[in-house]
C-alpha positions in Angstrom: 19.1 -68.7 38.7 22.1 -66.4 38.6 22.1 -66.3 34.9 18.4 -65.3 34.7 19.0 -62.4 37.6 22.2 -61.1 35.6 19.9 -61.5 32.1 17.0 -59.3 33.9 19.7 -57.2 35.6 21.2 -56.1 31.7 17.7 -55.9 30.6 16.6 -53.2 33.2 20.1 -51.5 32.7 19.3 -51.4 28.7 16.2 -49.9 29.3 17.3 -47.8 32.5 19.6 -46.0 29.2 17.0 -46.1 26.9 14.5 -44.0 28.9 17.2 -41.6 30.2 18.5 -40.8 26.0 14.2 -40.3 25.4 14.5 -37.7 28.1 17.2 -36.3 26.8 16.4 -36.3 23.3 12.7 -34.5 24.6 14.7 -32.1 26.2 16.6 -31.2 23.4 13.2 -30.5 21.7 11.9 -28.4 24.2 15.3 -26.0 24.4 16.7 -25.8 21.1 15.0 -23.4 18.6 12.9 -21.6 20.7 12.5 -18.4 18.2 13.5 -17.9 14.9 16.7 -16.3 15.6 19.9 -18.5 14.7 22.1 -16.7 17.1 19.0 -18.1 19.6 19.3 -21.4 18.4 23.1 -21.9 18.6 23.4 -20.5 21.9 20.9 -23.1 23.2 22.5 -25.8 21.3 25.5 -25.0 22.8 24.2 -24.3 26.6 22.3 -27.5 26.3 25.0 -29.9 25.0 27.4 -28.7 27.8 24.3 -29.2 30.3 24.6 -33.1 29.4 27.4 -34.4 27.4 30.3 -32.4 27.5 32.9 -29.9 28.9 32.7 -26.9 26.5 30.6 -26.7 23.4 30.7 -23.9 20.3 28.6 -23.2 17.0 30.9 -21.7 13.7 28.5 -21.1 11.2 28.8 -20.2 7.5 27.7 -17.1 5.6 24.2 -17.5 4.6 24.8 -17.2 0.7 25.4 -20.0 -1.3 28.9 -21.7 -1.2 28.9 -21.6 -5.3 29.0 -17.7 -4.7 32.3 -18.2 -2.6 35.7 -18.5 -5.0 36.2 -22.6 -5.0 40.1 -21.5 -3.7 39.2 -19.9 -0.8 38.4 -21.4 2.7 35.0 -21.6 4.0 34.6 -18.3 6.1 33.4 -19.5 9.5 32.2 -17.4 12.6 31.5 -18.2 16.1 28.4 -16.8 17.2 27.7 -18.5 20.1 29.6 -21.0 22.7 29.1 -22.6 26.3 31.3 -24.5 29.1 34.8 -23.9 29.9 36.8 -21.5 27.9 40.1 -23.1 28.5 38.7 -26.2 26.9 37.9 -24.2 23.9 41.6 -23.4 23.5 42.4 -26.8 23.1 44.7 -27.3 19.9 44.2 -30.1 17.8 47.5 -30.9 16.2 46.0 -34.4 14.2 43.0 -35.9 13.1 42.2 -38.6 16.0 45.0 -41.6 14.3 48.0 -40.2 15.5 48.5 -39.3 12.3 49.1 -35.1 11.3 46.3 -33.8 9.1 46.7 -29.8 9.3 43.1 -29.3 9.7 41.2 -28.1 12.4 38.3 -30.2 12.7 35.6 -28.4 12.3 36.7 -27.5 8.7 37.5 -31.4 8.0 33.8 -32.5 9.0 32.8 -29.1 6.5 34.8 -30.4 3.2 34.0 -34.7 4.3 30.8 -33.8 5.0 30.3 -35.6 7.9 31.0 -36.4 11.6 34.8 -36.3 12.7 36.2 -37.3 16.1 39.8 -35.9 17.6 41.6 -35.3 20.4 44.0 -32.9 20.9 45.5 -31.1 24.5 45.4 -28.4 26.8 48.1 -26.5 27.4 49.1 -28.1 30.4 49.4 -31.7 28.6 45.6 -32.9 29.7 43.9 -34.6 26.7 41.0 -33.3 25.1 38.1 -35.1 22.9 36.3 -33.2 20.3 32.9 -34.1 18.2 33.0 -31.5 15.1 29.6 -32.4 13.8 28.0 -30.6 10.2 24.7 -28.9 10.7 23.5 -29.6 7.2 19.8 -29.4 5.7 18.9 -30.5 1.9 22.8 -30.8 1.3 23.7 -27.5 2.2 26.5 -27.0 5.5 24.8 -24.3 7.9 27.9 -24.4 9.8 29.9 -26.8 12.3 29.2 -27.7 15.5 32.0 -28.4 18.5 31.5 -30.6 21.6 34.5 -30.9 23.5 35.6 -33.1 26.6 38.7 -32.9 28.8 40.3 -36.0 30.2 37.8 -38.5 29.0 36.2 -40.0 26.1 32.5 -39.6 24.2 30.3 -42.9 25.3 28.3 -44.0 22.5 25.0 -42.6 23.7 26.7 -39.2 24.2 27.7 -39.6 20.8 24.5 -40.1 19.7 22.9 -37.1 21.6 25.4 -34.6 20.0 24.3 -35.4 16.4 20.8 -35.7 17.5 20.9 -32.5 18.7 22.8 -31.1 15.8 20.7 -32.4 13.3 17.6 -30.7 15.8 19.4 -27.6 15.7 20.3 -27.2 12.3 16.0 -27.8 10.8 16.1 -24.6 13.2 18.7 -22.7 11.4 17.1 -23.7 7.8 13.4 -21.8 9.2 15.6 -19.2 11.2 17.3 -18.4 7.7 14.1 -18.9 5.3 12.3 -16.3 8.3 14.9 -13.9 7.8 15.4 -14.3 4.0 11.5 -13.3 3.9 11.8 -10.4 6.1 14.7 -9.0 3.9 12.6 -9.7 1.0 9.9 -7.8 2.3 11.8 -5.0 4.1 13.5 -4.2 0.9 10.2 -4.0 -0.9 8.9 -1.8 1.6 11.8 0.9 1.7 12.1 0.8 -2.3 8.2 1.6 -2.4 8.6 4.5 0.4 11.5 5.8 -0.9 9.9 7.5 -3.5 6.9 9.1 -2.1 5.4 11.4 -4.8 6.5 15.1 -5.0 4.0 17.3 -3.6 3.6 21.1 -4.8 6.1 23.3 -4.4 4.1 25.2 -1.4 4.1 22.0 0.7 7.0 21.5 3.2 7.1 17.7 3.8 9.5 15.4 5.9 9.0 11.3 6.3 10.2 8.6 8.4 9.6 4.8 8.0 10.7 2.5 11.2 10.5 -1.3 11.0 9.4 -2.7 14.0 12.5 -4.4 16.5 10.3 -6.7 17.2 10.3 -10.6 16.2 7.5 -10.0 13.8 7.8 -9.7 10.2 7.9 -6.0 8.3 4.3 -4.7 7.6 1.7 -3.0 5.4 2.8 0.6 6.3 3.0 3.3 3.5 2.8 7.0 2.8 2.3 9.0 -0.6 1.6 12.6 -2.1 -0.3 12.7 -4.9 -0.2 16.3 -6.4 -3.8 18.2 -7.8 -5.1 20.8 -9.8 -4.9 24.2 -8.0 -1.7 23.7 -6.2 -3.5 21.5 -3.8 -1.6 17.9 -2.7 -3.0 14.8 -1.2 -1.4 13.4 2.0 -1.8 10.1 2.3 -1.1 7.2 5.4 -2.5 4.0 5.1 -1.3 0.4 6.7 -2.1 -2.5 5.4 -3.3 -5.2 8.6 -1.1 -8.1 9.1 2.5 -8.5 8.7 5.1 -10.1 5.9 5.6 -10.1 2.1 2.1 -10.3 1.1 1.2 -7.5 3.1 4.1 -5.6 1.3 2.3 -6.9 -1.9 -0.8 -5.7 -1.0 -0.1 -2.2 0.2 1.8 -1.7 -3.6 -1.7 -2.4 -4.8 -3.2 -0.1 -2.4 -0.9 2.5 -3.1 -0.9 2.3 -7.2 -4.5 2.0 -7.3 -5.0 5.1 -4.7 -2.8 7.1 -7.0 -5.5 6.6 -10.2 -8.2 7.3 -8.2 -6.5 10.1 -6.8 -6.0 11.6 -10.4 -9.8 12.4 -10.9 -9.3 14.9 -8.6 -11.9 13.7 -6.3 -12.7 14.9 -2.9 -10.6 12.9 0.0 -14.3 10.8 1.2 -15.0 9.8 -2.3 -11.6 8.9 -3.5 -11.9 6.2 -0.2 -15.0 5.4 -1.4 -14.0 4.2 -5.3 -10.3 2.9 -3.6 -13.1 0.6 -1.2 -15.3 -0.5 -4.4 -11.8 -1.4 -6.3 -10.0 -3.1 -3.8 -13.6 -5.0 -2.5 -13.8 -6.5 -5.9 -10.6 -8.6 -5.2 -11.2 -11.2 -2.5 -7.3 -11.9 -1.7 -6.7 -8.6 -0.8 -6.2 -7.7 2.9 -8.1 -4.5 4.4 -6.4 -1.8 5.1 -7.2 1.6 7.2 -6.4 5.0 5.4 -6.0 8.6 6.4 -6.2 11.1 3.2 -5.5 14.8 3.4 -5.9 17.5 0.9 -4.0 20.4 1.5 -4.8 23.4 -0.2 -2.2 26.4 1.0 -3.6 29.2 -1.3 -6.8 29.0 0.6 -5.3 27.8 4.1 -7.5 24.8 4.1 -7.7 20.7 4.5 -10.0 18.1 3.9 -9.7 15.2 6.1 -11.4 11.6 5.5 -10.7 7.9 7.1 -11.1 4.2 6.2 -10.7 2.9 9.7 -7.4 5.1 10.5 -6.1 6.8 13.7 -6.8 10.7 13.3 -4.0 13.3 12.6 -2.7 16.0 14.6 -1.7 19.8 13.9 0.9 21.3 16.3 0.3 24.9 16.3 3.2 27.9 16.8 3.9 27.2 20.7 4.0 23.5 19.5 0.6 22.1 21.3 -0.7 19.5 19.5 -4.6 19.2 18.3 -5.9 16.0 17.4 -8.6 16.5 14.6 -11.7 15.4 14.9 -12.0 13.3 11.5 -15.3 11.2 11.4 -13.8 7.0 10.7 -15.3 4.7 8.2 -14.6 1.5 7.5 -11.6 0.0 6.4 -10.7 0.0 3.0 -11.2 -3.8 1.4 -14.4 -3.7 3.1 -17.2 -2.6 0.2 -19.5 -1.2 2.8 -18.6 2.6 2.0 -19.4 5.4 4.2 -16.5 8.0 4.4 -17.5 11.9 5.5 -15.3 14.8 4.9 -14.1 17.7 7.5 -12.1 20.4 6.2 -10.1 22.5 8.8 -8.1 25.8 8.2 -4.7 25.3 8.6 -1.8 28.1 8.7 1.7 28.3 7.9 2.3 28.6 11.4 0.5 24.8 11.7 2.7 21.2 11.2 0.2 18.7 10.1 1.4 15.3 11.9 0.2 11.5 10.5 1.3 8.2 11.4 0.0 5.3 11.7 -0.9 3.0 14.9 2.6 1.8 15.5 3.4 5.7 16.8 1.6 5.7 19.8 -0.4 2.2 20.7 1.1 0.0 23.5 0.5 -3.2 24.6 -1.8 -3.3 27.6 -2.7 0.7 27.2 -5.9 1.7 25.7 -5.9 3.5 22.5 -7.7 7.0 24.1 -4.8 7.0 26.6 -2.2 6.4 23.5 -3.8 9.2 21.6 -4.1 11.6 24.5 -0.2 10.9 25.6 0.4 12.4 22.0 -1.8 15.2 22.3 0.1 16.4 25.2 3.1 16.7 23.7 4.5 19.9 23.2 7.2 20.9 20.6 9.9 23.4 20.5 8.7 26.5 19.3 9.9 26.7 15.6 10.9 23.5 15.0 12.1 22.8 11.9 10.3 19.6 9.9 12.9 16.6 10.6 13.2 18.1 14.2 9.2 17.5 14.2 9.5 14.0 13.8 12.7 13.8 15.8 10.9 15.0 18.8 8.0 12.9 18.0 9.7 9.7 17.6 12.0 10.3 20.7 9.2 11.4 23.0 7.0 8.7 22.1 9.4 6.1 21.7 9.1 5.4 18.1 12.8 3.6 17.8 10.8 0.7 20.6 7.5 0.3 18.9 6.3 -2.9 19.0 4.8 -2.2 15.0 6.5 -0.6 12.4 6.3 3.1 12.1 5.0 5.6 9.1 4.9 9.2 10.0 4.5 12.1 7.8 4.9 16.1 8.4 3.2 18.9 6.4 3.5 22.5 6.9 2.6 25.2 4.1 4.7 27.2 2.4 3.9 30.8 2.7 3.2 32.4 -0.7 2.0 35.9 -1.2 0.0 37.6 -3.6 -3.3 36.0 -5.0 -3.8 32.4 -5.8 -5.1 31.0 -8.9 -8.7 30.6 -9.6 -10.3 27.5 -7.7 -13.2 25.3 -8.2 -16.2 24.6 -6.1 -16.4 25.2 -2.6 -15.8 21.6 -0.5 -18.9 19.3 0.5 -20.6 19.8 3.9 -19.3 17.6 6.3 -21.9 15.2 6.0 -21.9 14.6 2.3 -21.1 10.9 1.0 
């Protein structure tokens, strides 16, 4: 009878341990990797090692390049970006490797070149003894970087054991996304900047300033661009589109956009109809994203500019005293769409004007409607005179541009004055209506 009661006694113990490591291992899933950040996720490893298993925990990570690009002679360059628990205990020194016997090493770079879990103990500097797990964080062969548990006075059990390299092998499938996520937004960030960074030239007559913020945000780079296509007659086209969605294929597909806007724009057609043929070419291709678009043709020997949208917020002219005008510019579709429909307004505009575009990033909010967003920048007022990167300074500080949850294109325009008569022109613009 005894023997059956101490049987079922080890039996409920067994599986007492068993369903407390489940929980454990469940919360590990819920805690670590939260976001795609790998600062994130080592800082959670750590708080959430130290939360069950041990005194002091710490994540050394290696550069994210390839090890073959590292000199075979040189040590593997760690850094410690994030740690948990007692900072005494993560003084401890660790004068052997766990035998007795001297090795030289610090642990976590023996578990980097054995490629695999390594137990030692080493002390405090008061004599107290301290246990350390250095466990790899490896994925498809490749170290991420080395993992510390440490524990004063006392041994790992095996189940706590256990729990450590669950959770580093949990934490490092985080890293690998966290890495491939960022390696993406690189990709697509330097795409971005090497397409904006060399706008076209407009005319001589055209002053012209342009900024390009990524968003802070978690979410990838997007589709924003700008370009200046210069005409016949001294006349440039202004151009701000944004591709919708975020990430390297939206970077793709504004480079489309933007090479195909700059053949249509070479016909030399009015700003509705060149949105028109850019809508019929880009239609045709059923992978492409939509995309909104604000065109602007500026003509400074006659003082005038044609305005047409694809689906884009309207532009704004701060005049002398710097009060800002939104123009009225009629929206069509999106571009991508094949349903067509752009009108044309033409406005005078003066030396003594700044034309302002941007796209939606600029002034929408979470939570705010987009009249309120629009009217916050139509109240804006500029210092008198302002130069064209002051414009935009103002503009981005006032409305918080550096904070936008979206990326942010802006572009400035303000006529050169030029005297004497201008060259000969053709045809007066369509009505308004025309399409």
């Amino acid at each position: 009878m005894s023997n059956r009661d101490g049987s079922d006694a080890g039996r409920d113990t067994d599986a007492a341990r068993l369903r407390a490591r489940l929980r454990v291992e469940e919360e590990a899933a819920e805690q670590i990797g939260t976001t795609l950040d790998e600062r994130t996720t080592c800082a959670e490893l750590s708080r959430f090692l130290c939360r069950h298993v041990c005194d002091a925990a710490a994540v050394d990570l290696l550069p994210a390049e390839p090890a073959a690009a590292r000199p075979a002679a040189r040590a593997p360059a760690l850094r410690r970006v994030a740690s948990a628990g007692l900072v005494k205990v993560l003084q401890a020194q660790f004068p052997d490797d766990g035998t007795g016997q001297p090795d030289g090493r610090p642990p976590a770079l023996r578990a980097l070149d054995e490629d695999r879990p390594v137990a030692a103990t080493g002390t405090l500097k008061g004599g107290m003894s301290v246990d350390v797990l250095a466990v790899p964080l490896p994925v498809h062969g490749r170290a991420h970087g080395v993992l510390l548990a440490l524990r004063a006075g006392g041994r790992f059990a095996e189940d706590e054991t256990a729990t450590v390299h669950h959770a580093a092998r949990l934490a490092a499938r985080h890293l690998t996304h966290a890495r491939r996520y960022a390696s993406v937004q690189r990709t697509a960030m330097d795409l971005q900047r090497a397409l904006l960074a060399e706008p076209g030239r407009p005319h001589p007559n055209l002053e012209l300033a342009t900024r390009y913020l990524p968003s802070g945000s978690s979410a990838l780079v997007g589709g924003d661009w700008f370009e200046t296509v210069r005409l016949h007659y001294g006349r440039t086209l202004l151009v701000m589109g944004d591709v919708m969605g975020h990430g390297l294929d939206a970077a793709v597909d504004m480079n489309a956009y933007r090479s195909t806007l700059r053949y249509v724009a070479s016909t030399d057609l009015p700003p509705h109809r060149v949105l028109r043929q850019l809508d019929t070419a880009v239609s045709e291709d059923e992978g492409r994203r939509p995309a909104t678009c604000l065109l602007a043709r500026v003509d400074p020997a006659r003082g005038l500019a044609g305005f047409a949208s694809a689906g884009h917020l309207p532009p704004a002219v701060f005049g002398r005293d710097g009060t800002a005008e939104l123009v009225p510019v009629p929206v069509g579709p999106p571009l991508g769409t094949g349903v067509g429909g752009y009108d044309l307004i033409t406005r005078p505009l003066s030396p003594d004007e700044t034309l302002l575009m941007f796209t939606d990033g600029l002034v929408e909010r979470r939570g705010e409607d987009i009249d309120d967003s629009m009217a916050r920048l139509a109240r804006l007022r500029l210092p008198s005179g302002a130069g064209m990167e002051e414009v935009l300074d103002e503009v981005l500080l006032r409305l918080d541009g550096t904070h936008a949850e979206d990326d942010v294109a802006v572009l400035a325009a303000r006529l050169r004055p030029h005297p004497g008569p201008g060259p000969s022109h053709p045809a007066p613009e369509p009505s308004p209506t025309t399409r």
